[in-house]
KEMI-10602 format. One line per field, with one value per residue: residue number from 1; residue in three letters; x, y, z of N, C-alpha, C in turn. Coordinates in steps of 0.02 Angstrom, whole numbers. Layout:
N
seq	NUM,...
type	ala,...
nx	X,...
ny	Y,...
nz	Z,...
cax	X,...
cay	Y,...
caz	Z,...
cx	X,...
cy	Y,...
cz	Z,...
//
This chain:
338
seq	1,2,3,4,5,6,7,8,9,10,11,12,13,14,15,16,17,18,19,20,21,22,23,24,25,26,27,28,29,30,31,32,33,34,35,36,37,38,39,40,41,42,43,44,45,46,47,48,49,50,51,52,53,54,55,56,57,58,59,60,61,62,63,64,65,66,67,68,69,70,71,72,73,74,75,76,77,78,79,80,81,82,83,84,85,86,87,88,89,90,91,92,93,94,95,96,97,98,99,100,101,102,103,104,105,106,107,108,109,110,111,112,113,114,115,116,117,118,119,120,121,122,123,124,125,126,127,128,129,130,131,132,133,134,135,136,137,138,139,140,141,142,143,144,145,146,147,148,149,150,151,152,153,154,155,156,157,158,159,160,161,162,163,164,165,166,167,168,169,170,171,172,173,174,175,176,177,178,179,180,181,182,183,184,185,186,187,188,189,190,191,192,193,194,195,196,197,198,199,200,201,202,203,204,205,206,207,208,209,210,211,212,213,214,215,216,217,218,219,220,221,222,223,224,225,226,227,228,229,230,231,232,233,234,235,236,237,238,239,240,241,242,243,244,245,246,247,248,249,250,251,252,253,254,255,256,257,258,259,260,261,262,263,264,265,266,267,268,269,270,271,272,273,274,275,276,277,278,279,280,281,282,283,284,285,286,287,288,289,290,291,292,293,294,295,296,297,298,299,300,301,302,303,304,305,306,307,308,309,310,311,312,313,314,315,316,317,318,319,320,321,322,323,324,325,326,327,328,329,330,331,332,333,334,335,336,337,338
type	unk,unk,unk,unk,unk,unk,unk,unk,unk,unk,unk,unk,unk,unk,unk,unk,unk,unk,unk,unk,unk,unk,unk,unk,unk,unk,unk,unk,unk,unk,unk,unk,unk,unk,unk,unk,unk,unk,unk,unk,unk,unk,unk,unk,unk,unk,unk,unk,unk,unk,unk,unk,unk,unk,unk,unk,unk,unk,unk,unk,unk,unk,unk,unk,unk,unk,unk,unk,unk,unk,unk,unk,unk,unk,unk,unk,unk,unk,unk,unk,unk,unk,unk,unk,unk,unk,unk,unk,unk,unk,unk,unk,unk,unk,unk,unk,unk,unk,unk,unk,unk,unk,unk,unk,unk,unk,unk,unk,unk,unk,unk,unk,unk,unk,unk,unk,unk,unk,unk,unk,unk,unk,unk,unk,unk,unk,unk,unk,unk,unk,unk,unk,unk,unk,unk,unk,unk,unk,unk,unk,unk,unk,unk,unk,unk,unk,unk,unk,unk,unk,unk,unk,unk,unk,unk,unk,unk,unk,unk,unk,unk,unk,unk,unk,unk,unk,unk,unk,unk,unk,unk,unk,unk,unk,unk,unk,unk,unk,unk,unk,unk,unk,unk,unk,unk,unk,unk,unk,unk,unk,unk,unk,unk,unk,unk,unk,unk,unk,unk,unk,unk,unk,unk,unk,unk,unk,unk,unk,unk,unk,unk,unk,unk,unk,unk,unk,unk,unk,unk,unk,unk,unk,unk,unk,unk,unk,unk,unk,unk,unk,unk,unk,unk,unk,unk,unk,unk,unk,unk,unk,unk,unk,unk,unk,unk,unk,unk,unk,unk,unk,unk,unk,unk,unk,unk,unk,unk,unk,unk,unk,unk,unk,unk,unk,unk,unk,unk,unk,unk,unk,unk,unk,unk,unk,unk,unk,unk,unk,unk,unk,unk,unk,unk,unk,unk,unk,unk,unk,unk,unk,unk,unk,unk,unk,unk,unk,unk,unk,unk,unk,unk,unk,unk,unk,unk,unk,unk,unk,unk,unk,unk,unk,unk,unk,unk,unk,unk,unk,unk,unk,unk,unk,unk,unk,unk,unk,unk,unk,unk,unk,unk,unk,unk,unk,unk,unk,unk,unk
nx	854,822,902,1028,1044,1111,1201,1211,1298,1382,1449,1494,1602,1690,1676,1616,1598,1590,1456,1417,1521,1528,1386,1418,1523,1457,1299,1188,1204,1143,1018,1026,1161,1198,1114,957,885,748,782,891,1013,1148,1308,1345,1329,1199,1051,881,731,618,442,433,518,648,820,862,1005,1077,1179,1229,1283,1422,1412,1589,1639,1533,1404,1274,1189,1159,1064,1056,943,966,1014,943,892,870,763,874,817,691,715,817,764,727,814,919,952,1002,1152,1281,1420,1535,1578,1516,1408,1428,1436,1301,1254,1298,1206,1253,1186,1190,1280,1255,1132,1052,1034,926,810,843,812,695,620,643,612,653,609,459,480,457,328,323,256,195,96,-29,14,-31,-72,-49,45,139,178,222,334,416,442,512,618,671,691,802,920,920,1026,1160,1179,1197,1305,1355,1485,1521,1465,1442,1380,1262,1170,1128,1079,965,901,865,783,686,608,573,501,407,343,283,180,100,46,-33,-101,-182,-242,-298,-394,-441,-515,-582,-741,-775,-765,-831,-942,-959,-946,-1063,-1137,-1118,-1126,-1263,-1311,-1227,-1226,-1357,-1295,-1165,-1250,-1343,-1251,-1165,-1288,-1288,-1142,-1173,-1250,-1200,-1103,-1191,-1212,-1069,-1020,-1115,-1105,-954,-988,-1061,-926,-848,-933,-911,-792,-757,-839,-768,-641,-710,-727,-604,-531,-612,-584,-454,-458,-524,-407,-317,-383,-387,-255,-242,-306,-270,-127,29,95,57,-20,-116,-199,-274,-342,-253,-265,-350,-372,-495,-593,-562,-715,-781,-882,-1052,-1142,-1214,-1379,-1515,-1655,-1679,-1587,-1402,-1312,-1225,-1055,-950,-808,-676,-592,-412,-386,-301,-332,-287,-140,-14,126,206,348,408,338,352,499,481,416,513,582,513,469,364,378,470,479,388,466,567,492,445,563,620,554,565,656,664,576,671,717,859,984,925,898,943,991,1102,1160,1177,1224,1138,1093,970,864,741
ny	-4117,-4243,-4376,-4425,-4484,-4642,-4619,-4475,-4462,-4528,-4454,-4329,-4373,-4413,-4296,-4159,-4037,-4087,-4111,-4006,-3933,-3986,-3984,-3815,-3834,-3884,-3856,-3910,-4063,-4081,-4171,-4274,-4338,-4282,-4321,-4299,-4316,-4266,-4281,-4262,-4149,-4062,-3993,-3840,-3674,-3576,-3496,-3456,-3428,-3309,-3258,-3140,-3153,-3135,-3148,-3248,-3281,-3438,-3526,-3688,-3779,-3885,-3842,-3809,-3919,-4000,-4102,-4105,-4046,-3845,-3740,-3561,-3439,-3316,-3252,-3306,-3438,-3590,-3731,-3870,-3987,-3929,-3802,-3852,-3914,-3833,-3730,-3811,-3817,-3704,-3651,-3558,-3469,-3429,-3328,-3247,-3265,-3221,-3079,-3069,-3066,-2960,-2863,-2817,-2883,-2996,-3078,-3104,-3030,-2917,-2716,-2645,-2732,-2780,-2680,-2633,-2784,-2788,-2661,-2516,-2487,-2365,-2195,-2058,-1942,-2002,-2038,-2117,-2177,-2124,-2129,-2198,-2370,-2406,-2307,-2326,-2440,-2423,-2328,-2430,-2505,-2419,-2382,-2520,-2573,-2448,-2520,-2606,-2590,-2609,-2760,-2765,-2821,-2988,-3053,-3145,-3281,-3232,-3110,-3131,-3196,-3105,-3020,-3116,-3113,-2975,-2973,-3079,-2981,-2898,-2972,-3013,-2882,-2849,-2968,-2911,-2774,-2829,-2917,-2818,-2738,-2827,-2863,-2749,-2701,-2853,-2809,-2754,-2817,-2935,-2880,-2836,-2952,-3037,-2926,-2965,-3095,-3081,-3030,-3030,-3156,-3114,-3028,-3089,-3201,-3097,-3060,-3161,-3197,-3090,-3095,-3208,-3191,-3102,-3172,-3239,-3161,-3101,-3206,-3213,-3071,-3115,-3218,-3131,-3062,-3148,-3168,-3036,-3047,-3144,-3101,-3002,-3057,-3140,-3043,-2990,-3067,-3093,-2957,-2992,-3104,-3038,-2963,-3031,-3103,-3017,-2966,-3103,-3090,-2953,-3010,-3036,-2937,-2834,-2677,-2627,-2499,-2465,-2417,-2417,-2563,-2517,-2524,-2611,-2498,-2497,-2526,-2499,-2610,-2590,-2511,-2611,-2557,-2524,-2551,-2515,-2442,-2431,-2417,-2544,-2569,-2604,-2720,-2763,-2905,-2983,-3138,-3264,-3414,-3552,-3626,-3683,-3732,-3749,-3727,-3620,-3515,-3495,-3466,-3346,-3238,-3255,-3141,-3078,-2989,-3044,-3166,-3205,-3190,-3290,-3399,-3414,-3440,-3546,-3637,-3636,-3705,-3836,-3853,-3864,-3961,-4070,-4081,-4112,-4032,-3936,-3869,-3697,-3639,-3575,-3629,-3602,-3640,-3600,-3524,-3519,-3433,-3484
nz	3182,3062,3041,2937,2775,2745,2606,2611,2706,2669,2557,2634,2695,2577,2511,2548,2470,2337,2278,2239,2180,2057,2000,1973,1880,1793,1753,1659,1711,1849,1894,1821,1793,1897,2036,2124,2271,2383,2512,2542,2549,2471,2545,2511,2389,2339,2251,2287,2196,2221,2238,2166,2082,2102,2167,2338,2408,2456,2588,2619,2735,2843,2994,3067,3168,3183,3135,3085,2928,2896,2849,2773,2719,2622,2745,2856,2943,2912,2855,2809,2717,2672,2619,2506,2362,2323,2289,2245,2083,2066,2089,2142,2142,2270,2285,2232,2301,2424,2370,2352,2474,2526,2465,2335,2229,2089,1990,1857,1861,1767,1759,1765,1764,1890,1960,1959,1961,2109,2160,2274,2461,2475,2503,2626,2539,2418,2283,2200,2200,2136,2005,1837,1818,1670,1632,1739,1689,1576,1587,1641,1530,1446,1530,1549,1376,1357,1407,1301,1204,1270,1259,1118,1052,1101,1185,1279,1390,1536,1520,1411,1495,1560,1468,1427,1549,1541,1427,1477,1564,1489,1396,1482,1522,1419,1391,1505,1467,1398,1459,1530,1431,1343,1454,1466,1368,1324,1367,1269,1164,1178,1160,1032,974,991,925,799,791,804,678,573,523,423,336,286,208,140,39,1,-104,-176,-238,-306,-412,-476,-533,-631,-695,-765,-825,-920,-973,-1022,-1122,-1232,-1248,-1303,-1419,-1457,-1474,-1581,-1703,-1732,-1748,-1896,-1977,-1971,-2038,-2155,-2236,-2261,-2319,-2437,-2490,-2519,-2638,-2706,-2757,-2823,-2941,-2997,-3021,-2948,-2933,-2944,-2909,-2779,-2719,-2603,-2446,-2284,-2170,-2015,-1849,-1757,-1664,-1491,-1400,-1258,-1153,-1126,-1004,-866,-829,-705,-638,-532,-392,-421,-583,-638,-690,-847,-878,-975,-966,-949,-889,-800,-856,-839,-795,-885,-844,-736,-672,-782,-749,-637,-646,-718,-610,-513,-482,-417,-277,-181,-233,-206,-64,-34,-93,-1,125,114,78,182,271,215,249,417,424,386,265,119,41,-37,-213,-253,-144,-21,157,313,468,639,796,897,975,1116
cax	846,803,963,1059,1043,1196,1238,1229,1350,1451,1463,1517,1662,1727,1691,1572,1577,1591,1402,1425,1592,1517,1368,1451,1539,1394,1216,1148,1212,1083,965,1058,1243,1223,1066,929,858,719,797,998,1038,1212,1331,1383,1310,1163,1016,836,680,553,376,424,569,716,836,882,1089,1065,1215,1195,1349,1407,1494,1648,1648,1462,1397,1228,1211,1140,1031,1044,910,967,1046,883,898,795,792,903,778,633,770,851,751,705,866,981,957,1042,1220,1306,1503,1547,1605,1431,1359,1453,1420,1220,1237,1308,1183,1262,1170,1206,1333,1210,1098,1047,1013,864,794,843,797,628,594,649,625,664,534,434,516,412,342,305,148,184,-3,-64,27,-101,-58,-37,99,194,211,243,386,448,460,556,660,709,736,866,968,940,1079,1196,1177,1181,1350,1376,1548,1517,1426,1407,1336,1230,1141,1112,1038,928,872,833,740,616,574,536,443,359,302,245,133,63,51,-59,-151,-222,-266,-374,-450,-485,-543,-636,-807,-801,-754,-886,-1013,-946,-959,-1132,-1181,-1104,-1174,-1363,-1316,-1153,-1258,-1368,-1236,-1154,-1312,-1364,-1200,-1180,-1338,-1274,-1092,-1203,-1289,-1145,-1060,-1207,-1199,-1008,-1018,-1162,-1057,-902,-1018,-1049,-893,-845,-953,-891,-730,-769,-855,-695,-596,-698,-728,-515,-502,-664,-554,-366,-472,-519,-364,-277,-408,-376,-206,-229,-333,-221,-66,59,171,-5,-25,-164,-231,-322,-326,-230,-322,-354,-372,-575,-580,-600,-758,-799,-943,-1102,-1161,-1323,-1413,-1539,-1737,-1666,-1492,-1355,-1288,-1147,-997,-924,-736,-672,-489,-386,-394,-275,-352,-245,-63,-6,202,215,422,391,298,403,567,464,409,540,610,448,470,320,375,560,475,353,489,589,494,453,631,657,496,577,741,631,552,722,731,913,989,873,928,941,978,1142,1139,1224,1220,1147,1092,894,847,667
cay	-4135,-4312,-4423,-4398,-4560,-4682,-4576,-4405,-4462,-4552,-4365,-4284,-4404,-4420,-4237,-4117,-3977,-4095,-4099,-3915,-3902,-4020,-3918,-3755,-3814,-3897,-3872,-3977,-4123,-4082,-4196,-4317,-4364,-4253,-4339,-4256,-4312,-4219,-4276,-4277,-4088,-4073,-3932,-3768,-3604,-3577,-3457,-3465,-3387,-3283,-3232,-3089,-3181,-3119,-3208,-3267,-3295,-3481,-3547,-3733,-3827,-3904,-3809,-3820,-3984,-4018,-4175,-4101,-3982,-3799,-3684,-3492,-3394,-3221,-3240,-3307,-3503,-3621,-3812,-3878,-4028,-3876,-3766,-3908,-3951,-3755,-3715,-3862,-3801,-3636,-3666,-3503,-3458,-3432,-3256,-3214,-3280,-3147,-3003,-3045,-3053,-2890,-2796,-2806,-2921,-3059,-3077,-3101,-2982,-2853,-2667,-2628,-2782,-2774,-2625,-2638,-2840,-2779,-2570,-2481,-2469,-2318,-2155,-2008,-1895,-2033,-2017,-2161,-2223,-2099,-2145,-2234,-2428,-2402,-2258,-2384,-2501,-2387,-2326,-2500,-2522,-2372,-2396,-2577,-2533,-2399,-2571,-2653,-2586,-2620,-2782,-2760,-2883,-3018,-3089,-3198,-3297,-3201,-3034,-3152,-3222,-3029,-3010,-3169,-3075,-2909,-3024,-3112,-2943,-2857,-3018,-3006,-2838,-2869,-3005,-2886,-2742,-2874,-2917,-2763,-2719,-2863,-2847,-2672,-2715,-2873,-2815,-2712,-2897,-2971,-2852,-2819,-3024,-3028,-2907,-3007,-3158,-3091,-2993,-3068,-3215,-3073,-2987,-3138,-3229,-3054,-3043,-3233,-3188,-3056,-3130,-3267,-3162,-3054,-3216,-3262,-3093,-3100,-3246,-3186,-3001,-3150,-3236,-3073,-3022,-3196,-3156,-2999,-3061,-3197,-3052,-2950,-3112,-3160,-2990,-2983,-3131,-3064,-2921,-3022,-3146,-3010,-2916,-3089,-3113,-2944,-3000,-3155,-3071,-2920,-3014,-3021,-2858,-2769,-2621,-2610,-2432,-2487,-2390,-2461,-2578,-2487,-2601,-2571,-2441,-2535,-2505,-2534,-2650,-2545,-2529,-2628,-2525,-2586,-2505,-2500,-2448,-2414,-2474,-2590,-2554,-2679,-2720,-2827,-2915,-3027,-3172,-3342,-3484,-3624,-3635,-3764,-3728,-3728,-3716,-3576,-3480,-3479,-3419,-3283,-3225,-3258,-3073,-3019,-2974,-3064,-3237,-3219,-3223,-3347,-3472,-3404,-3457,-3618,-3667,-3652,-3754,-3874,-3884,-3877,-4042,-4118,-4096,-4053,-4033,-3905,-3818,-3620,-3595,-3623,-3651,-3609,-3672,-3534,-3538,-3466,-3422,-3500
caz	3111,3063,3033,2875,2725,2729,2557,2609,2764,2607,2526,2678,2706,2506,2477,2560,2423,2283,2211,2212,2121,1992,1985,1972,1830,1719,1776,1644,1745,1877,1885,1780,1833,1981,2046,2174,2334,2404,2603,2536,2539,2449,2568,2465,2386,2298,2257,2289,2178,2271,2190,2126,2024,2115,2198,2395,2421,2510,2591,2661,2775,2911,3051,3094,3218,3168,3099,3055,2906,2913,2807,2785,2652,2635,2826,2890,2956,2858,2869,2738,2668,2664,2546,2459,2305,2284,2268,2189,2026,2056,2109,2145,2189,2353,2267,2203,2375,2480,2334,2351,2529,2550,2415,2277,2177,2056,1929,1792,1841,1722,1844,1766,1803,1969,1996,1918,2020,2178,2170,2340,2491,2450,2539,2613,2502,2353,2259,2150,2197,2072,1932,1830,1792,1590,1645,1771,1639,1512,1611,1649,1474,1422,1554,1508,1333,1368,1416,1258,1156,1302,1226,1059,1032,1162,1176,1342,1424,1578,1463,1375,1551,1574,1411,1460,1629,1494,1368,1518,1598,1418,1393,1554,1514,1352,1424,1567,1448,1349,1488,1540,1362,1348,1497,1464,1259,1321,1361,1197,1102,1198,1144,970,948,1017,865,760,798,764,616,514,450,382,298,227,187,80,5,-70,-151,-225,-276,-363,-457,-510,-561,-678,-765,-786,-860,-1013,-1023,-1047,-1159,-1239,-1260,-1350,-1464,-1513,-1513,-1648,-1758,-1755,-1824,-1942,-2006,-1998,-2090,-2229,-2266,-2272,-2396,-2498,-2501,-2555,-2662,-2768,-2773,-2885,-2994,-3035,-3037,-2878,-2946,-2943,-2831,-2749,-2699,-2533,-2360,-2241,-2116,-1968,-1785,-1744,-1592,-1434,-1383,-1185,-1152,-1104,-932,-863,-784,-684,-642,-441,-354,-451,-635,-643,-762,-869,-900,-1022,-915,-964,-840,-809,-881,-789,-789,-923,-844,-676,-677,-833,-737,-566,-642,-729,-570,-485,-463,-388,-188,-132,-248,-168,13,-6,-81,55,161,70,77,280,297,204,306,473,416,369,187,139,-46,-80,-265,-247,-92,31,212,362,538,669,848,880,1062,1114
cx	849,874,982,1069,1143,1230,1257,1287,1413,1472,1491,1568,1711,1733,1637,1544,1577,1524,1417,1464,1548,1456,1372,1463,1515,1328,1179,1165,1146,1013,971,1078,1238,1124,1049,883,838,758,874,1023,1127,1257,1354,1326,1262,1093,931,796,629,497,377,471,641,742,880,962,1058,1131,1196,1259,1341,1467,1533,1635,1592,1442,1306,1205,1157,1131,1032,1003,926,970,980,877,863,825,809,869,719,673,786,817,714,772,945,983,988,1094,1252,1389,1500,1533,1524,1388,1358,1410,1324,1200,1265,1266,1181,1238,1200,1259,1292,1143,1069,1008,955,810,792,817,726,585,603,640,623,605,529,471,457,397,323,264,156,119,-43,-51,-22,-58,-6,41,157,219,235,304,467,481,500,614,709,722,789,941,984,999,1154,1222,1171,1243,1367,1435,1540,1476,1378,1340,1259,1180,1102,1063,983,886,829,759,684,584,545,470,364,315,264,178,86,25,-38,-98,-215,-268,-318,-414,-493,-561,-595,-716,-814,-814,-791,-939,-1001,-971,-1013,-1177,-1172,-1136,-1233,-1334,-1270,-1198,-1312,-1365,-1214,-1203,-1335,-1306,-1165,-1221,-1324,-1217,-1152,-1222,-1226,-1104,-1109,-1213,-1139,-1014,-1084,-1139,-1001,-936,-1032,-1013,-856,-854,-933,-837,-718,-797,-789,-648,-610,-732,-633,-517,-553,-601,-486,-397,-488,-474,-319,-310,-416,-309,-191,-253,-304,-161,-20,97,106,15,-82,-183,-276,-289,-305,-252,-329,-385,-434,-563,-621,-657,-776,-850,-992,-1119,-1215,-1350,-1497,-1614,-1714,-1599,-1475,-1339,-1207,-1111,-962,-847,-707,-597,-472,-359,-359,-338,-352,-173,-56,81,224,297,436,382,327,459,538,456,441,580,548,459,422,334,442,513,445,416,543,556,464,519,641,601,512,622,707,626,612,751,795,919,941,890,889,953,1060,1121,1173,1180,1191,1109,1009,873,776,646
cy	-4210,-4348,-4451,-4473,-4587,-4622,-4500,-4394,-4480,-4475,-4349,-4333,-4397,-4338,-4193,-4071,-4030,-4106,-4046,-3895,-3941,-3966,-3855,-3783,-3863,-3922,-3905,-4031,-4112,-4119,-4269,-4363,-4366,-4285,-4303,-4287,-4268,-4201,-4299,-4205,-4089,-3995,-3885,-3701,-3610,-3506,-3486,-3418,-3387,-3266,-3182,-3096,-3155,-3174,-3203,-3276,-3365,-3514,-3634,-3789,-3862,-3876,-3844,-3894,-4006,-4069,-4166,-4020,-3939,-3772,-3619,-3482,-3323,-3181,-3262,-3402,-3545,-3709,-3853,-3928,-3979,-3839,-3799,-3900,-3873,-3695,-3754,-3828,-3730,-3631,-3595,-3511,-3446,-3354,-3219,-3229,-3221,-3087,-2997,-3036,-3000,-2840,-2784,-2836,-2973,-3033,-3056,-3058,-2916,-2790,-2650,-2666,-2794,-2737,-2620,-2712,-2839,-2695,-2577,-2481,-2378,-2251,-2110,-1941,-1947,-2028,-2072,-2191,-2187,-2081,-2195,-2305,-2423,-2352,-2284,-2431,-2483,-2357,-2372,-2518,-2502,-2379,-2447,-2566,-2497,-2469,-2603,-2643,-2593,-2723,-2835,-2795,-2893,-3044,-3119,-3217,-3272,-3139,-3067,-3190,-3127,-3017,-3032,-3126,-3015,-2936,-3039,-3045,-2897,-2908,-3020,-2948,-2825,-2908,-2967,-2841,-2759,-2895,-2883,-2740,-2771,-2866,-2791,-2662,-2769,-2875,-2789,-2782,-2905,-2945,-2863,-2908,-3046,-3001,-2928,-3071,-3126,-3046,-3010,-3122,-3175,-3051,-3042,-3168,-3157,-3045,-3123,-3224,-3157,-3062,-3194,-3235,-3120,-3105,-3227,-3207,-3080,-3144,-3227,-3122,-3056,-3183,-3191,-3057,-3076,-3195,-3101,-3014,-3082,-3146,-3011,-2993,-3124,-3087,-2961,-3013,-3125,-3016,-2960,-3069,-3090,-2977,-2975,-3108,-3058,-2944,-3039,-3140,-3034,-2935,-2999,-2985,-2796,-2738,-2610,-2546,-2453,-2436,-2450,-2487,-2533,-2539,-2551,-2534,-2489,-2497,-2541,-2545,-2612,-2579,-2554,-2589,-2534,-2517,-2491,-2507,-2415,-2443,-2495,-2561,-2625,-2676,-2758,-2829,-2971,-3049,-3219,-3382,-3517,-3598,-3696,-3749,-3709,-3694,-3641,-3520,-3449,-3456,-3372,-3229,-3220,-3203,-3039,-3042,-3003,-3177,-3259,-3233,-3276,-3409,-3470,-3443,-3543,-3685,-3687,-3701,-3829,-3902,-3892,-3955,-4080,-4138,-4064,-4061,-4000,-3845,-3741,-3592,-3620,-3591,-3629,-3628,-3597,-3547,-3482,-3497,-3432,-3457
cz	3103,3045,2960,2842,2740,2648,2571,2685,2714,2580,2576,2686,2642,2510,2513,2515,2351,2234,2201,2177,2085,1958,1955,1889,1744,1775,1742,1679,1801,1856,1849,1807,1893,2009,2136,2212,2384,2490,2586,2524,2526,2497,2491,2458,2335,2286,2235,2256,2212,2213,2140,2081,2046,2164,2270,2383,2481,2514,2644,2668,2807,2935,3064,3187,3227,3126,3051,3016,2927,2857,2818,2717,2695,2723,2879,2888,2938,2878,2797,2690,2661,2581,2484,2381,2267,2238,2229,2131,1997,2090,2085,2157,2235,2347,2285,2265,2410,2444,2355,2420,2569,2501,2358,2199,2145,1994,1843,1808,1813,1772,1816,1784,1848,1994,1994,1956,2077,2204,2275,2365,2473,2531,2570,2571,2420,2347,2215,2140,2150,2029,1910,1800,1725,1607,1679,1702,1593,1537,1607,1607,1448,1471,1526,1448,1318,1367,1361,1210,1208,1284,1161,1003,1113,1157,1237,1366,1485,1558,1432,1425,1575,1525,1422,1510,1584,1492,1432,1525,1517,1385,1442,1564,1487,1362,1479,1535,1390,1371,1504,1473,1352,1391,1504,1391,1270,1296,1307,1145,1117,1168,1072,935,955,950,832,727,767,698,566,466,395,314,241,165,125,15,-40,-108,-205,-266,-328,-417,-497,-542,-634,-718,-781,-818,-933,-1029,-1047,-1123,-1217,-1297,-1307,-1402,-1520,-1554,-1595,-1696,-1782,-1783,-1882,-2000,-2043,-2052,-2176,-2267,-2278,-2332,-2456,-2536,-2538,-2625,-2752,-2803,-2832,-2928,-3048,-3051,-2967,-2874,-2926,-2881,-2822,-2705,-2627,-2462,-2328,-2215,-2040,-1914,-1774,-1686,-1551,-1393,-1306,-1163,-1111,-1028,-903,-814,-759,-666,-567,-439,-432,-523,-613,-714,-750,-904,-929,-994,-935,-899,-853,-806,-802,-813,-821,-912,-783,-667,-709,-783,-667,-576,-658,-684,-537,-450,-441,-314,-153,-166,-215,-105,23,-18,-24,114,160,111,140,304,299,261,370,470,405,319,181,45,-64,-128,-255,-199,-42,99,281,433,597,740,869,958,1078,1201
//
């Protein structure tokens, strides 16, 4: 092995295990405090990730009356600047070294997970080859699940590194699950977007035509209906002048013998019906203007379930960006897992 830096001979004299205790007991320092040299391998315990996301037990010393250190992966001799910079970043216990190098796995590893990134070699007598894909994974899934209410309150760190381990592989399935599906759905998109293309501008293109047109005949039934309006006022207002008008004549004790007014019967605006297709029916709706009260208009609303979520979600938009003091709403502090 090539001949060890003036520093990593300084380490082995001050302290041999001491990147590793530091390590151990804050891995954000890595990389930091605890600084990393690709050809300075630090002695102690650590674990290596393989392809399939599980993990090696790597122990890396120096023997007993040995001046140059030594690599083990998963009991298998490795050269410690090869290992080094694959494994710094996963600083194990000594404890958790032994347990993975007898079988037992990791501290923080969740068993379905394990069991599920590393399953058993196949026995005789398995037929698993003709389970169909969608059915493996659909398995996988139900399986992991079963774990999630295990849990479902974390009180520690370690539990909550487990959870972590859950969370990727439910992620990981999700994503695969997601794969296949589009790869299967693809060529259908592909085609389906294909007809699209020659025929959507079509479609649209016939159908602006016909919103236009339906706009300029809403607007002359509105026009229309204006009109009647204004007849039915000043037809109100004919009869209220004459009825005032009978008034001053007879004296303001008079009694007047008159039928009551009666409100004209709403009559619903005739249908156009057209020499081709179908007739249109006509609806006389009362439509917003504009909004002359913005404020007005937001407490009114304010008890409606879709004006609560939007300022709901209004409000957190705000606080994202940095806005604070925002009236209606208080605040607490909370911790959101990316």
């Amino acid at each position: 092995m090539a001949e060890q830096s003036i520093g990593a001979l300084a380490s082995k004299i001050v302290g041999p295990w001491a990147w590793w205790q530091a390590a151990l007991k804050n891995p954000d320092a890595i990389g930091k405090t605890l600084p990393v040299h690709g050809d300075e391998p630090q002695q102690g315990y650590y674990r290596a990730k393989n392809k399939d996301k599980s993990f090696d037990p790597v122990a890396i010393y120096y023997p007993e009356g040995s001046s140059e250190l030594v690599a083990y992966r998963n009991g298998r001799e490795v050269r410690p600047d090869e290992i080094w910079t694959w494994c710094c970043r996963y600083p194990v216990s000594y404890a958790a070294y032994n347990a993975a190098m007898d079988g037992k796995g990791w501290p923080d590893d969740d068993k379905v997970v394990a069991a599920q990134v590393a399953p058993p070699e196949p026995t005789i007598g398995d037929n698993s080859g003709e389970v169909s894909e969608d059915e493996k994974i659909k398995d996988q899934i139900e399986a992991a699940l079963k774990g999630v209410d295990t849990y479902a309150k974390i009180t520690d760190d370690e539990t909550s590194a487990k959870a972590q381990s859950l969370r990727n592989r439910l992620n990981e399935l999700s994503g695969d699950a997601d794969k296949k599906r589009d790869a299967l759905k693809r060529p259908h998109l592909d085609a389906g977007a294909a007809i699209d293309k020659k025929w959507m501008p079509l479609v649209k293109n016939a159908k602006a035509g016909a919103d236009k047109v339906k706009a300029a005949m809403e607007a002359w039934e509105t026009t229309k209906l204006q009109r009647r309006r204004e007849e039915e006022r000043k037809a109100e207002k004919a009869r209220l002048d004459a009825e005032k008008a009978a008034r001053e004549q007879q004296g303001e004790t008079a009694v007047i013998e008159a039928p009551a007014p009666v409100a004209p019967a709403e009559v619903a605006p005739a249908p156009i019906r057209a020499t081709y297709g179908k007739a249109a029916s006509v609806q006389a709706k009362t439509v917003v203007d504009k909004v002359t009260d913005w404020p007005k208009l937001a407490v009114y609303m304010s008890n409606h379930e879709e004006c609560q979520e939007l300022l709901r979600k209004l409000a957190q938009r705000a606080l994202d960006a940095g806005r604070m003091n925002i009236p209606g709403i208080t605040t607490t502090e909370a911790a959101k897992v990316r």
